[in-house]
N, CA, C and O atoms as a GROMACS GRO file, in nm:
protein
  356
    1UNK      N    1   0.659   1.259  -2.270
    1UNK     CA    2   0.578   1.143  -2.237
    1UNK      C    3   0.431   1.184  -2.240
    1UNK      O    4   0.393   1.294  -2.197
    2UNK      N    5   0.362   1.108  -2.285
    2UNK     CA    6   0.204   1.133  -2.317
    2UNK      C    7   0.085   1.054  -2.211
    2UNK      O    8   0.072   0.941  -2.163
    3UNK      N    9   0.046   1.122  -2.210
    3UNK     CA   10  -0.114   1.072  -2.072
    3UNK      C   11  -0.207   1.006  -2.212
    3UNK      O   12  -0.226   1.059  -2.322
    4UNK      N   13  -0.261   0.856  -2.154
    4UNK     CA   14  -0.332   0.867  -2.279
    4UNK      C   15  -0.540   0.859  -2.178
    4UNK      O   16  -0.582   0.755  -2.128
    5UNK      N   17  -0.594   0.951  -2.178
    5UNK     CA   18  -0.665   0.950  -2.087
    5UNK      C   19  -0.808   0.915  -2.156
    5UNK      O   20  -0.878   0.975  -2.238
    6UNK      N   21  -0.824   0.765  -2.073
    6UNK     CA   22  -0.957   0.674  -2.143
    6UNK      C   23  -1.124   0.756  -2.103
    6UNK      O   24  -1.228   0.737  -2.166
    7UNK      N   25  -1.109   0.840  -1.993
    7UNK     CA   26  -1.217   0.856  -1.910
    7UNK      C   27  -1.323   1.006  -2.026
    7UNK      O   28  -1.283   1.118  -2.059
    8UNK      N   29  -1.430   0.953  -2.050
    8UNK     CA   30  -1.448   1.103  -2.135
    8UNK      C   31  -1.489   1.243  -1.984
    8UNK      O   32  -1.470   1.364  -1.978
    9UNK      N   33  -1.553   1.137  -1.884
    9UNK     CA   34  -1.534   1.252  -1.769
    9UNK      C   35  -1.396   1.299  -1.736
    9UNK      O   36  -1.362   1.414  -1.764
   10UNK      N   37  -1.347   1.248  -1.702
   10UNK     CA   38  -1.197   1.334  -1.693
   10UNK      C   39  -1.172   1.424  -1.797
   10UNK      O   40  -1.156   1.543  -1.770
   11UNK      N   41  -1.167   1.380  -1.925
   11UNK     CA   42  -1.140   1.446  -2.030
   11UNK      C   43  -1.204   1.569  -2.018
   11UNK      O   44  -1.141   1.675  -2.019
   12UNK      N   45  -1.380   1.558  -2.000
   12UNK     CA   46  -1.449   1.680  -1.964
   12UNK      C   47  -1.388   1.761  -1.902
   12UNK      O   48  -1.364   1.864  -1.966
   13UNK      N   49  -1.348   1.756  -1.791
   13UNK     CA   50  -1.321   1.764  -1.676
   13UNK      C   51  -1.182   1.888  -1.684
   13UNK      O   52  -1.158   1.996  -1.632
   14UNK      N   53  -1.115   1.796  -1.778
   14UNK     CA   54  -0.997   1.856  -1.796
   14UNK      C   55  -1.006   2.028  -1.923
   14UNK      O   56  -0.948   2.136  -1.913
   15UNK      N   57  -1.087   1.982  -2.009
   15UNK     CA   58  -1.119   2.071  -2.056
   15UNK      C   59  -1.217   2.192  -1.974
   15UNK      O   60  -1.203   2.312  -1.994
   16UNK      N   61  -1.286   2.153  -1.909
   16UNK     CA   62  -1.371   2.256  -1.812
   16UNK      C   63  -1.231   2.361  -1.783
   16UNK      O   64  -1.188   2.458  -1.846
   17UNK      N   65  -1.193   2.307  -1.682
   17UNK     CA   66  -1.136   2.334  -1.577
   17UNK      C   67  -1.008   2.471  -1.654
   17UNK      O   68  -0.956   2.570  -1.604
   18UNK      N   69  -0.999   2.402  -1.809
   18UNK     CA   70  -0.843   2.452  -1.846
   18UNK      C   71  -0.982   2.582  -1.935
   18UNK      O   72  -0.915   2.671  -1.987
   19UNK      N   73  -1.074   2.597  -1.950
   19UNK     CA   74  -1.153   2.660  -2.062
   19UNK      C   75  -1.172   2.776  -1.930
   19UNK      O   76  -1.144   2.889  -1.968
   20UNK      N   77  -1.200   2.770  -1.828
   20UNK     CA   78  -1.226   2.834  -1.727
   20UNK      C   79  -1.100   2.906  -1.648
   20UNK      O   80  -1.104   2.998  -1.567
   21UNK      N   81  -1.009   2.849  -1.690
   21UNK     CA   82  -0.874   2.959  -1.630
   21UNK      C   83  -0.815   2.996  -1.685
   21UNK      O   84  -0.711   3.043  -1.640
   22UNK      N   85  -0.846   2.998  -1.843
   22UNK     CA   86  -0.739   3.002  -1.953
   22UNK      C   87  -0.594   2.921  -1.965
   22UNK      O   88  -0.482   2.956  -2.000
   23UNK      N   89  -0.650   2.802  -1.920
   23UNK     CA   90  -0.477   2.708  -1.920
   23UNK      C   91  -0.494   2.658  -2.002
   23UNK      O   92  -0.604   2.650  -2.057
   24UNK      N   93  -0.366   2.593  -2.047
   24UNK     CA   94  -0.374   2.481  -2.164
   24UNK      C   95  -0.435   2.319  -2.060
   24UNK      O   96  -0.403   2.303  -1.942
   25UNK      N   97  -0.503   2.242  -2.120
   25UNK     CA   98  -0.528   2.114  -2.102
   25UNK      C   99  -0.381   2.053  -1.982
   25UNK      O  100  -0.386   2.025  -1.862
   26UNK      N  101  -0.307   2.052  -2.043
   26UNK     CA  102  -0.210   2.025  -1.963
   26UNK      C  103  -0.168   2.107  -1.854
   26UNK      O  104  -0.139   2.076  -1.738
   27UNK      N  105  -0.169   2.191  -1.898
   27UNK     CA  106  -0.143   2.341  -1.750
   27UNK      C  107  -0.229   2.257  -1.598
   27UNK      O  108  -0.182   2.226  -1.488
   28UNK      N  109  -0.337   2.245  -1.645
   28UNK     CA  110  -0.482   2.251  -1.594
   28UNK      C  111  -0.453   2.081  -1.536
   28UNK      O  112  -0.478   2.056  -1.418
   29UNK      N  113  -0.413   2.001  -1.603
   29UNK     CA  114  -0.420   1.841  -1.535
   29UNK      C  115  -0.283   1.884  -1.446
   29UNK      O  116  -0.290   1.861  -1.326
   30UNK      N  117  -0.152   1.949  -1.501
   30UNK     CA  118  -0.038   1.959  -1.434
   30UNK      C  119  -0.061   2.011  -1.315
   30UNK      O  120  -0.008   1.938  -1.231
   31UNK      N  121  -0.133   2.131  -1.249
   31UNK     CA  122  -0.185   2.176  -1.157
   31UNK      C  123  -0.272   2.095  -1.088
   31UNK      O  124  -0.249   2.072  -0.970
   32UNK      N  125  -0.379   2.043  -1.149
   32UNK     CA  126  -0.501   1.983  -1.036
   32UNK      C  127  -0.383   1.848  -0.983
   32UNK      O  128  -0.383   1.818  -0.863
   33UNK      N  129  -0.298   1.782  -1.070
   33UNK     CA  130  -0.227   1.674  -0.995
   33UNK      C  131  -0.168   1.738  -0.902
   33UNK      O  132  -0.166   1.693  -0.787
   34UNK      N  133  -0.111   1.855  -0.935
   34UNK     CA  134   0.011   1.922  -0.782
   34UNK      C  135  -0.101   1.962  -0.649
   34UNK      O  136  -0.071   1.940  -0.532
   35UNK      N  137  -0.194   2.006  -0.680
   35UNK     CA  138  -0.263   2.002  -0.578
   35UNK      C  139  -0.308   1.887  -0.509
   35UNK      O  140  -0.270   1.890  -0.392
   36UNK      N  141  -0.385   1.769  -0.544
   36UNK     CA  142  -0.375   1.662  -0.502
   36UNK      C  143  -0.241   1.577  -0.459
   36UNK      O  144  -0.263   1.489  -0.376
   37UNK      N  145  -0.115   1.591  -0.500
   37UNK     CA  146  -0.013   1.545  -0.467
   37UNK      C  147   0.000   1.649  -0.294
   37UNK      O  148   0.014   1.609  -0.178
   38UNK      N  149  -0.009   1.756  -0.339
   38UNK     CA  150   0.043   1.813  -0.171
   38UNK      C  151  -0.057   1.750  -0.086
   38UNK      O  152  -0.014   1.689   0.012
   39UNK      N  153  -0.218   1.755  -0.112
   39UNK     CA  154  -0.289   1.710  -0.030
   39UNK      C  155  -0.244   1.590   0.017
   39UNK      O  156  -0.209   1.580   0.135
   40UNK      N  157  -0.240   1.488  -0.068
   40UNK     CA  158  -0.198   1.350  -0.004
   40UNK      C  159  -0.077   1.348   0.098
   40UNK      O  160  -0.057   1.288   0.204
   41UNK      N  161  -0.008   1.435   0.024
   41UNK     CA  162   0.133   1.425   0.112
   41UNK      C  163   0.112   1.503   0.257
   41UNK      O  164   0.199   1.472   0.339
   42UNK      N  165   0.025   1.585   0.299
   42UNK     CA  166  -0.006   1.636   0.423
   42UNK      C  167  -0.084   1.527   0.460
   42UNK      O  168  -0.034   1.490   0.566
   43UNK      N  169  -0.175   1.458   0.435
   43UNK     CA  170  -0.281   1.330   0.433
   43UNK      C  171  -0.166   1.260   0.497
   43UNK      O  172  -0.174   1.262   0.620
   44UNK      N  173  -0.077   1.209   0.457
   44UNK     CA  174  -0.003   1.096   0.513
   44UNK      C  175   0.110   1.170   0.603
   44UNK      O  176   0.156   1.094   0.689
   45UNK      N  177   0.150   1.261   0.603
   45UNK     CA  178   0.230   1.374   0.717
   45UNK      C  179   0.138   1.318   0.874
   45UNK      O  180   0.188   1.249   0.963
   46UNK      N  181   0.013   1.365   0.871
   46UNK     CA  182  -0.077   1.371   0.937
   46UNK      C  183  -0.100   1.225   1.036
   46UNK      O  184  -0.105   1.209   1.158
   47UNK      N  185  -0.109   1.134   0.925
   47UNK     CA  186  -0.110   0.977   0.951
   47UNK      C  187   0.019   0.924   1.035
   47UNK      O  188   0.026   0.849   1.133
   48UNK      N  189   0.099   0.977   0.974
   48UNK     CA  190   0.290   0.927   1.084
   48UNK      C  191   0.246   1.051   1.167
   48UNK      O  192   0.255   1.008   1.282
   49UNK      N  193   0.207   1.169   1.175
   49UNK     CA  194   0.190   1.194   1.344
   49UNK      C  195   0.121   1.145   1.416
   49UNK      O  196   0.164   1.136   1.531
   50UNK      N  197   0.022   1.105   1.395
   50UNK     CA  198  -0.084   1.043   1.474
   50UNK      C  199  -0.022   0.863   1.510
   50UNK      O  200  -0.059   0.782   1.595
   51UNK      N  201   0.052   0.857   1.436
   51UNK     CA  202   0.096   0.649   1.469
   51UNK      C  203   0.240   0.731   1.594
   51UNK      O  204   0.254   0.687   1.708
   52UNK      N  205   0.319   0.836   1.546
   52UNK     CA  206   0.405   0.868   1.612
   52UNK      C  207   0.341   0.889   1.738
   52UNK      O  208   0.366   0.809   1.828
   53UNK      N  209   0.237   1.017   1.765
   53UNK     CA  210   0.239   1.016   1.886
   53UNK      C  211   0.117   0.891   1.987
   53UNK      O  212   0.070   0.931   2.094
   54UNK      N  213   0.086   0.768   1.942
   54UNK     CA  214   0.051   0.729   1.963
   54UNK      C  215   0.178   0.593   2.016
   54UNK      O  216   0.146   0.500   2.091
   55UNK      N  217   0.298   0.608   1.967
   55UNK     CA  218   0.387   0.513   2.007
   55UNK      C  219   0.433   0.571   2.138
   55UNK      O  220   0.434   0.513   2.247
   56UNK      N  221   0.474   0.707   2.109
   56UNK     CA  222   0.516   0.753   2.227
   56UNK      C  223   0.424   0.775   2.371
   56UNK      O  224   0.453   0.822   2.481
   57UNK      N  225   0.276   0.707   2.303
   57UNK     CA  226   0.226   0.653   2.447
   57UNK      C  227   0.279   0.558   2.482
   57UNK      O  228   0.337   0.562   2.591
   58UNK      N  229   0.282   0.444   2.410
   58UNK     CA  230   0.324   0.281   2.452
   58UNK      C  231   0.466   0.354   2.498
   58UNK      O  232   0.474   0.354   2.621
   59UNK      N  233   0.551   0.401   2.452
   59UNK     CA  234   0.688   0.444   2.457
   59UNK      C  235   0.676   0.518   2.638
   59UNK      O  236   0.751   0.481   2.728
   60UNK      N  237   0.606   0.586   2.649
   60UNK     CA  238   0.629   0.607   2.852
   60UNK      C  239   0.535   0.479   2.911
   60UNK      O  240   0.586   0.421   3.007
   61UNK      N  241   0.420   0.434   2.872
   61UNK     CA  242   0.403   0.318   2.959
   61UNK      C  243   0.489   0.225   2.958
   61UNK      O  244   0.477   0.163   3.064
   62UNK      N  245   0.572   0.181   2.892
   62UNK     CA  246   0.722   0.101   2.862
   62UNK      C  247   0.804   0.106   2.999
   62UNK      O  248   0.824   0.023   3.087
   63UNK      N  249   0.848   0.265   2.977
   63UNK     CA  250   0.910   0.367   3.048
   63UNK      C  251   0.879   0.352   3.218
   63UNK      O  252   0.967   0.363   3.304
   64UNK      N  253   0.728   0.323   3.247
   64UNK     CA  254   0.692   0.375   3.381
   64UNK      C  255   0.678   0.225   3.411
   64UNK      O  256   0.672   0.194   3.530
   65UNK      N  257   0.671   0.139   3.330
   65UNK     CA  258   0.714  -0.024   3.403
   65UNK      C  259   0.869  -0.019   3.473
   65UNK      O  260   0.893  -0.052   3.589
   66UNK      N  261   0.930   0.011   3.414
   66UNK     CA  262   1.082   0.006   3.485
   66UNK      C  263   1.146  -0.114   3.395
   66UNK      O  264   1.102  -0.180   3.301
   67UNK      N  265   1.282  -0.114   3.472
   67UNK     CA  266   1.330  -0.249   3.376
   67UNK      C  267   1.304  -0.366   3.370
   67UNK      O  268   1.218  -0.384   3.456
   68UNK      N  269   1.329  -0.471   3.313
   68UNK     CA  270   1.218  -0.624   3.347
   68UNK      C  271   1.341  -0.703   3.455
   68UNK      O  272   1.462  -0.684   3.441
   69UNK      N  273   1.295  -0.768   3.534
   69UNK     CA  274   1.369  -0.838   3.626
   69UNK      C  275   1.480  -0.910   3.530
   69UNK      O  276   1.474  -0.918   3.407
   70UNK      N  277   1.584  -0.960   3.615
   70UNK     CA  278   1.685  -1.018   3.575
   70UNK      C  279   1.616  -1.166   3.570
   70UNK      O  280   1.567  -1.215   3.672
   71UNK      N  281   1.617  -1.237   3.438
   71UNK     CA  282   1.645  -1.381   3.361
   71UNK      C  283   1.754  -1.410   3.419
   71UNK      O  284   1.860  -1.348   3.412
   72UNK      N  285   1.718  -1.563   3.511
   72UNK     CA  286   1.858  -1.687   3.490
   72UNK      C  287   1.828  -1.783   3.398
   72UNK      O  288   1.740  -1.734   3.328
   73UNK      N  289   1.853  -1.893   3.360
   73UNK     CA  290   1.865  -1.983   3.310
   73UNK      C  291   1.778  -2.073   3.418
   73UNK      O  292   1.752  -2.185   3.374
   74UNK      N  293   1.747  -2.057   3.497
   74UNK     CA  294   1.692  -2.152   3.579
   74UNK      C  295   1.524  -2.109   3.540
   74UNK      O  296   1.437  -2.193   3.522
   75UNK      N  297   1.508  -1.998   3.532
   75UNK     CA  298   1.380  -1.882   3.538
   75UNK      C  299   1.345  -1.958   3.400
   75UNK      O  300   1.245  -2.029   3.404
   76UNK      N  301   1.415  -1.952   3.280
   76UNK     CA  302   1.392  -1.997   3.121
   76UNK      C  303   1.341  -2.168   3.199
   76UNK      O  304   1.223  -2.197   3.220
   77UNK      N  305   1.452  -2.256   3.231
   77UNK     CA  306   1.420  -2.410   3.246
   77UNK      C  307   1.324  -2.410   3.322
   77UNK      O  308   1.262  -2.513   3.295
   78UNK      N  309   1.244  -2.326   3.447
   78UNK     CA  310   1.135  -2.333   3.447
   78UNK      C  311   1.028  -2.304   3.424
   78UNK      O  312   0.929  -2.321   3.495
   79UNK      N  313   1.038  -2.245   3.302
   79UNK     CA  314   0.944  -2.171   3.221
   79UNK      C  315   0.902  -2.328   3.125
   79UNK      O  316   0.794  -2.383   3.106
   80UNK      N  317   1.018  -2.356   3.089
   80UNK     CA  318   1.013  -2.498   2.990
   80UNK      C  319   0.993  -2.654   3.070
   80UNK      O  320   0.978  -2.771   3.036
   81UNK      N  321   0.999  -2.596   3.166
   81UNK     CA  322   0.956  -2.741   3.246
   81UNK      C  323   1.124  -2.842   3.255
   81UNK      O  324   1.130  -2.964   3.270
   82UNK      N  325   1.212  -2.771   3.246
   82UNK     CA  326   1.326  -2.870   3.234
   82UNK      C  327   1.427  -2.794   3.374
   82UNK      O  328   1.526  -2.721   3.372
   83UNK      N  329   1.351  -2.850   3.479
   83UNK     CA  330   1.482  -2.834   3.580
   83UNK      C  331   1.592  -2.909   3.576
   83UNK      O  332   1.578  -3.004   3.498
   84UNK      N  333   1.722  -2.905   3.639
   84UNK     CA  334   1.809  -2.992   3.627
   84UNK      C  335   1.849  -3.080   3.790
   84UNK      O  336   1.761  -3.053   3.872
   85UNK      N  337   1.911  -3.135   3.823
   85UNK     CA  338   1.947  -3.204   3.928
   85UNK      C  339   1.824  -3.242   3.986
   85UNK      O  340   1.816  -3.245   4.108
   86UNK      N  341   1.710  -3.277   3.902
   86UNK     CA  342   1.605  -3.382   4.012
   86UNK      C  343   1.550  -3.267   4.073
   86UNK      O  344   1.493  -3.293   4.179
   87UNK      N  345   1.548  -3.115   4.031
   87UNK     CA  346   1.450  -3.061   4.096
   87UNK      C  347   1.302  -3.023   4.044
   87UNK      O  348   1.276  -3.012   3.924
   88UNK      N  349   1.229  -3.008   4.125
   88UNK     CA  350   1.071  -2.999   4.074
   88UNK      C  351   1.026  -2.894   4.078
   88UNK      O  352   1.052  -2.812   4.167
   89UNK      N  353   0.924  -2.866   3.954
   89UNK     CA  354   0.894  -2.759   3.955
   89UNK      C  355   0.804  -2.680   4.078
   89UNK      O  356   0.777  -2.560   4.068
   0.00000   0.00000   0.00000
């Protein structure tokens, strides 16, 4: 499969880079992508730890509320304004 690459900076770029380490053109794009691929992928490693340990704050303040009181059906109908037997809110 073929790269068809519009950019003449890149192109530069690519030739620099491969003229300077003795790689082929491709050696040289195959590498600079693997490096940027790990970066990103620690980049976003980084990102789910930081959302992770940021849940597991909400996750003990959750925790240190306790459980939520017991719901009747009466608690819901007067939440909705619909008591039954003529009683008022």
């Amino acid at each position: 499969m073929a790269l068809n690459i519009k950019s003449a900076e890149t192109e530069r770029l690519a030739r620099e880079v491969a003229a300077l380490t003795g790689e082929t053109i491709t050696e040289a794009v195959r590498k600079a992508l693997e490096m940027r691929l790990e970066q990103a992928r620690e980049e976003r490693e980084k990102e789910i730890a930081r959302q992770m340990a940021a849940l597991r704050v909400i996750q003990e303040d959750v925790r240190r509320l306790g459980p939520l009181p017991k719901i009747t059906k009466r608690d819901f109908d007067e939440l909705w304004g619909e008591l039954d037997d003529g009683e008022q809110e």
